[in-house]
N, C-alpha and C positions, 0 to 999 in steps of 0.2 A: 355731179350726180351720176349715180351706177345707172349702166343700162337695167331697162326691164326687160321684160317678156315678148313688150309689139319691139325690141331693140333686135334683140341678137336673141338666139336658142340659149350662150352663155347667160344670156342676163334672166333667163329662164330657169336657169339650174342644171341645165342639160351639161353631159358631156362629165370630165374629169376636174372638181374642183373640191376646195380644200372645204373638209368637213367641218361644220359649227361650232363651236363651243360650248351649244345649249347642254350638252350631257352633262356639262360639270355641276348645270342649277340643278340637276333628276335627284331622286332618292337612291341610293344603294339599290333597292331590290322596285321596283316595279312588276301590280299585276296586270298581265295583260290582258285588256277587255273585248271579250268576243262577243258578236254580235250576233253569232250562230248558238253559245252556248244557251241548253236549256233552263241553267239557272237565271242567266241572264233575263231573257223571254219571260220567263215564269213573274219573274220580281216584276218587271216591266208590264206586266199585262192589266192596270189599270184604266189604262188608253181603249183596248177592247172591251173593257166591260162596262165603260161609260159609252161606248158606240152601241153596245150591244142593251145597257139596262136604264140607259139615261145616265146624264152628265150631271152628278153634284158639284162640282167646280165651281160654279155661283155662287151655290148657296154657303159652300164652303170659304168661302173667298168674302162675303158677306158676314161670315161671322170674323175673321182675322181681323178684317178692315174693323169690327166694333169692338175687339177687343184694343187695338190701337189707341182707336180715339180715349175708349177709358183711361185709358194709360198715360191721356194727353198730346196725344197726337193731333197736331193740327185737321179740322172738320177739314177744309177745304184742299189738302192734302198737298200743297205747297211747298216747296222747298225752295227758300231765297238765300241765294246766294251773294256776298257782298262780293262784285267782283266790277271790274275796268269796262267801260264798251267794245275793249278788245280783249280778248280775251280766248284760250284754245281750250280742248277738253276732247276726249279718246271715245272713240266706241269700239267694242270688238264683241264679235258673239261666238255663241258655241265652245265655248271652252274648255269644258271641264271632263276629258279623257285621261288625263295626267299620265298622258306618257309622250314620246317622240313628236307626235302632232303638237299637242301645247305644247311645250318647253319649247319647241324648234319657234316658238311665237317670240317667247319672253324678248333677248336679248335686241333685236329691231325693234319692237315696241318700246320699250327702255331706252331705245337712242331717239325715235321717233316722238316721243312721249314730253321729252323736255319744258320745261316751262309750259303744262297743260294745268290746269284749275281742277280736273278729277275726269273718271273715265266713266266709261257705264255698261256695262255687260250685258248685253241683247239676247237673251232667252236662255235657255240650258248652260246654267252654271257648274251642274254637274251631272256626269253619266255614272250610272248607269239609272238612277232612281232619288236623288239628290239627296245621299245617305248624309248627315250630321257626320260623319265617322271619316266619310271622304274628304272632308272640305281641308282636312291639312294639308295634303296633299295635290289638291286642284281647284285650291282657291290662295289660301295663305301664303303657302310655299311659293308658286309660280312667280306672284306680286307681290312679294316683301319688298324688294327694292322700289317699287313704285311708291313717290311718295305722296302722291296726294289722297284725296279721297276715293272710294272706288264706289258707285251704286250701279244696283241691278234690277231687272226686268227679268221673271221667270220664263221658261218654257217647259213644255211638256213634260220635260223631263225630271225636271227640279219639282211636279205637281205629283209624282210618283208614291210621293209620302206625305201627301196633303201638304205639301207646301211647309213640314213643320222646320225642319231645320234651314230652312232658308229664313223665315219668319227669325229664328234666332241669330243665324248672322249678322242680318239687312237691319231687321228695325227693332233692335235691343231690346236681344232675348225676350221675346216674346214667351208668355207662358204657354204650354198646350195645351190644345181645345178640349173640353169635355167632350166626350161619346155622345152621339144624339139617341132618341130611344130610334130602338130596332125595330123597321117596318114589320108591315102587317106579313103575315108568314105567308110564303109563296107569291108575294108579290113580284115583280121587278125590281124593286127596291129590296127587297129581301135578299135574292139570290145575288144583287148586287154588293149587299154588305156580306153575306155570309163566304165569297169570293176574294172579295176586296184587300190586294196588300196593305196591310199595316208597317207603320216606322216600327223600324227596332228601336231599344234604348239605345242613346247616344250613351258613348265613354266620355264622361265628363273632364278626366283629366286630360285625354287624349285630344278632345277640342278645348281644353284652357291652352294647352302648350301649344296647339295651331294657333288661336289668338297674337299669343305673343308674338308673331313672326310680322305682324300688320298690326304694331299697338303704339307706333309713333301718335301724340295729337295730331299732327297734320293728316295723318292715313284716316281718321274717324269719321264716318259716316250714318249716321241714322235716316232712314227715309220710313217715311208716314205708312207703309202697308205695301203690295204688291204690286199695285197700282201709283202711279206719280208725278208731280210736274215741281219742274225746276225753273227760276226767275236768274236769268245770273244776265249778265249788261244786257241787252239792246233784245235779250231773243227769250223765248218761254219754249224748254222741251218737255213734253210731254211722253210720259215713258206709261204702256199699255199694255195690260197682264191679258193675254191671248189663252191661258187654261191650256188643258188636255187636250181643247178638241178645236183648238185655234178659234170660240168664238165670244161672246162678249155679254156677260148678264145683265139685266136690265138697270141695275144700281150703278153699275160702272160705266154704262151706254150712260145714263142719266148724267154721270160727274166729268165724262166728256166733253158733250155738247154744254154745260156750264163752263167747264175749265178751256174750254176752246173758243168763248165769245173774245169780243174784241183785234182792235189791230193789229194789237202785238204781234210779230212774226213770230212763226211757232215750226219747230220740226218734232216730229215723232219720230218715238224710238217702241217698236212694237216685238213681242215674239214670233209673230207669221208675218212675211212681208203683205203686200197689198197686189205688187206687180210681182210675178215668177216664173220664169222657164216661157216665157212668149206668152201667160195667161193672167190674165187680172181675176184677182180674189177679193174682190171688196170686203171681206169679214164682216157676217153680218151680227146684230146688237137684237137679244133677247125683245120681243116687243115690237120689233120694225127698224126698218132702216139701217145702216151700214155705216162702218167706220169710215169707210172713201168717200160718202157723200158729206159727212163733216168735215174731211180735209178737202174736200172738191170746193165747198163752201168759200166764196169770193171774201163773206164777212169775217171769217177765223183764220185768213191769211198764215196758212202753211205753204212751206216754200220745200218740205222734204218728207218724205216718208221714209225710215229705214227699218228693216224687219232682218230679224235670226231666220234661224230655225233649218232653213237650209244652205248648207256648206262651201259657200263659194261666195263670189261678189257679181252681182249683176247693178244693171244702173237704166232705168226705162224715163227719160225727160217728156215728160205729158205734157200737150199743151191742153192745161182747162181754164177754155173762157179767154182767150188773150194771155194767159201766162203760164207760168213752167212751172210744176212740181216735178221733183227729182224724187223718183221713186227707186230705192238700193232695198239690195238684198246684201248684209253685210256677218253673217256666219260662218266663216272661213277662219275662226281664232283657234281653232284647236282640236277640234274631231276628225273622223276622214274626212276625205273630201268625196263631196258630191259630183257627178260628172256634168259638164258643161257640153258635152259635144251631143248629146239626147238632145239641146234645147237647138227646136228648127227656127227654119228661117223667120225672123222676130216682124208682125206684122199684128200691133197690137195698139188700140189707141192712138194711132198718128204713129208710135213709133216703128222706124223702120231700121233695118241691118247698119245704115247710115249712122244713124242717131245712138244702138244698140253698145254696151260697152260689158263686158264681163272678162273676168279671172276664175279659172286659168283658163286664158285662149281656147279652143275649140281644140285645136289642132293638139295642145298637151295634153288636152283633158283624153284625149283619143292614147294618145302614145301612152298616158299613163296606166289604163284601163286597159290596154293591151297590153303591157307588162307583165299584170297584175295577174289578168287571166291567163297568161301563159305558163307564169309561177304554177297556179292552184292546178289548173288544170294538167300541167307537164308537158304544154305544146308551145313551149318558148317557142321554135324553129315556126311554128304556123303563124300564132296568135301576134308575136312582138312588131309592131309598126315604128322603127324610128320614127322621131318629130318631125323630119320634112316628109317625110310619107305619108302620115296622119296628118300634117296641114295642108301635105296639095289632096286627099282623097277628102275632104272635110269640105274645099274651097269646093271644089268639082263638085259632090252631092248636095251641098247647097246654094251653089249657084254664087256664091258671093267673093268679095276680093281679099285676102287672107290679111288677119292685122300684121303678119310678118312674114315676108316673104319667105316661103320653103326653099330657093335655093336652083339651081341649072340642073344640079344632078336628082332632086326628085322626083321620083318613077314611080305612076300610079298605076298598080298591074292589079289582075286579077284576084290574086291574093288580098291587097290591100282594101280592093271594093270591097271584096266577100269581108274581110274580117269590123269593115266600117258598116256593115248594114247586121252583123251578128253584132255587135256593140250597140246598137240602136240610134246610130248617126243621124242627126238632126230627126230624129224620131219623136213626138209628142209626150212625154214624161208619164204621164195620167193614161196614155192608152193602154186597153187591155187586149190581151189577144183572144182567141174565142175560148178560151181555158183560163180568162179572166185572173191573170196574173202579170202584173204593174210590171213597164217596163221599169219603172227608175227603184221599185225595192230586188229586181232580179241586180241591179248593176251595182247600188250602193247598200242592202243588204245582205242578200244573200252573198256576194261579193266583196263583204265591204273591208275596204283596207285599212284591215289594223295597221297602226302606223307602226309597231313592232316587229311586223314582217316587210318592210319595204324601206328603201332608202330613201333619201330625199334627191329629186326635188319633194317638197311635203306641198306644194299652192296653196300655203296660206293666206291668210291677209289681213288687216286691221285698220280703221279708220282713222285720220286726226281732222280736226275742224276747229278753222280759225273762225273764229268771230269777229266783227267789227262794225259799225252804224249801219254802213251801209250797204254790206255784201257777207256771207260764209264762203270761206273757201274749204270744199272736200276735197281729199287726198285719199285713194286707198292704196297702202303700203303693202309690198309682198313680203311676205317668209316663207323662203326654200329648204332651211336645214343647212343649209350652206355656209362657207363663212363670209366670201363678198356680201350677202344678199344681208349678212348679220350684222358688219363693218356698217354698208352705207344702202338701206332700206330703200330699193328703187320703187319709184311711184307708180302704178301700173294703172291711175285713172285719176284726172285732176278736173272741177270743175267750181267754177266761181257763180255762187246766187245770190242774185240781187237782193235786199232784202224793202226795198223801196219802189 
């Protein structure tokens, strides 16, 4: 097995090593997607107008799910799977950038991948607005070669356009919603729709020839609506459409707590994770009550939480009640990457720095992020922290023991402080300063690294999980862009759940 990241800086991607061979799966021309551009923003700005005029997401989401079921889609929204009580199957989130970040995914996930029963795509299938138009490109394309099934769980990003061209991929071609009548004038609902992005038409030929690239029968996949639960040997997943605004309508609160009675051991696969960045989100359900208190729940025997949405892999093991739920953050398949070194010292639920496990290391997440700013800003010579610099200044301001040691010769100077507390080192994500602007959209927004402008390392990652009677084993796998890292996928966090 290659070394990882807690191995050596090489097994990290650092340093001088032979480049990937994801380029050869890319398109000829790729466009590059900025996250500064105003077109971007503009199309995007569904998310702020549900925070700002109310969130139709439910009600929208309420009517897909009944067009489904007419259509014959199983009521209780089940998906049985004839499979072995052993049995593996993929997760990876955040994928759909389609450019250097994904593809740098494909070729480890592909070797990774082998003899799995199907994968499952954990929220933001595609950026920018989850176009019908993109999915050749960052969905089809990427996972041709995979040959099992592939299902998916939206995020925010795929609800950009009501959710329609995902409805067409996922749960066969669904027809689009009629227009509901237009609120009373001058309402909130008014100025909501009268704002409101709309899908463009899809090019019909343009998504038949994507189809073709994932039209083996064994790649075929229908799932029941946006929302969903899978039966395959020994274990029930349950996969949790999280909306626009990461939270949960009352219909779909209601098909939880039904679809979560019983022994069965169950892991969720959600858009928003539950535990993130040192803080618990319980996500709460239209009506009362919270999604974590249903997987807290001793009678519905969850053994995992695993949530997109945000860009990296974290792993917080909660003891509730006498037992462990492993709670992951697993969105590191293909967009930037979000910064790990902002999240402080982890002292949340019982867990501590001890217990605490995420990718990429603190200490890279720093080096990379100095890089980045040095590029944009033009003060290579200030801002750039090599990796043992950023892992002893990272150890040092949070007090904790480094997953990999930085080395004899690194030297934490003045420089490297200043530039670790201008980065927001182990700083709390969600603080604002008195001018009330987020550290983590200054670092992974306004900053954020297109993967077109920077080399790899890229710190990606992707899940496998074995199954079997009586325990899952997780693995999260890294992708650097590299070609070691492409050959032989080092493991950069493994852990075995009882499932008895």
């Amino acid at each position: 097995m290659s070394d990882s990241s807690r191995d050596t800086a090489q097994g990290a991607g650092w340093g001088s090593t032979e480049p990937g061979a994801y380029k050869q799966l890319m398109p000829d021309h790729v466009e590059k997607l900025s996250w500064l551009s105003p077109r971007t923003l503009w199309a995007a700005r569904n998310g702020v107008l549900a925070s700002w005029f109310g969130d139709p997401t439910g009600r929208t989401r309420s009517r897909w799910v009944a067009s489904r079921q007419a259509a014959g889609a199983p009521a209780d929204k089940v998906i049985r799977r004839a499979v072995t009580d052993r049995f593996s199957f993929m997760v990876i989130g955040d994928t759909g950038e389609g450019d250097d970040s994904q593809y740098a995914v494909v070729p480890g996930f592909l070797k990774a991948s082998q003899g799995t029963e199907f994968a499952v795509i954990a929220s933001d299938v595609i950026y920018p607005v989850g176009s019908a138009d993109d999915y050749g490109s960052k969905f089809f394309r990427p996972y041709q070669d995979y040959p099992a099934p592939i299902y998916a769980i939206p995020g925010n990003h795929d609800w950009y356009e009501d959710l329609g061209a995902f409805m067409r991929v996922f749960c066969a071609d669904t027809l689009p919603l009629a227009r509901e009548p237009r609120p009373r004038p001058f309402s909130r609902g008014w100025w909501r729709a009268l704002l409101w992005h709309r899908p463009r038409p899809a090019d019909e030929q343009r998504l038949t020839a994507a189809r073709a690239l994932r039209s083996a029968p064994g790649q075929q996949a229908v799932q029941p609506g946006p929302y969903w639960a899978i039966d395959a040997g020994p274990v029930r997943i349950v996969g949790l459409d999280t909306g626009l605004l990461g939270t949960i309508d009352a219909e779909q609160g209601a098909w939880l707590r039904e679809v979560s009675r019983g022994p069965r051991p169950k892991i969720l696969i959600t858009g928003s994770p539950l535990y993130v960045d040192g803080e618990h989100h319980p996500c709460a359900i239209e009506g009362g009550g919270t999604v974590d208190d249903i997987v807290r729940d001793p009678e519905h025997h969850y053994v995992a939480a695993i949530g997109g949405d945000i860009h990296n892999y974290q792993r917080y093991p909660v003891d509730v009640d006498g037992r462990t739920v492993q709670y992951v953050v697993a969105g590191g398949g293909g967009a930037f990457m979000h910064a790990t070194h902002t999240i402080p010292r982890v002292s949340v639920a019982g867990v501590t720095e001890r217990d605490f496990r995420c990718y990429p290391l603190r200490g890279d997440s720093l080096a990379f992020y100095s890089r980045l700013y040095g590029r944009r800003l033009r003060l290579r010579r200030f801002f750039t922290l090599t990796e043992a610099e950023a892992t002893a200044v990272v150890a040092e301001r949070l007090g904790v023991e480094p997953a990999r040691k930085p080395g004899p010769d690194a030297r934490i100077t003045r420089r490297s402080r200043l530039v670790a507390s201008l980065l927001g080192t182990g700083g709390r994500p969600d603080r604002t300063s008195r001018f009330r602007l987020p550290v983590r959209k200054v670092y992974t927004q306004l900053f954020s690294p297109g993967s077109a402008t920077y080399s790899p390392p890229f710190f990606k990652c992707f899940l496998r999980l074995d199954v079997a009677p009586e325990a899952v084993r997780l693995r999260c796998f890294a992708a650097t862009g590299n070609r070691p890292q492409e050959i032989d996928p080092p493991v950069e966090d493994e852990i075995v759940i009882p499932l008895k």
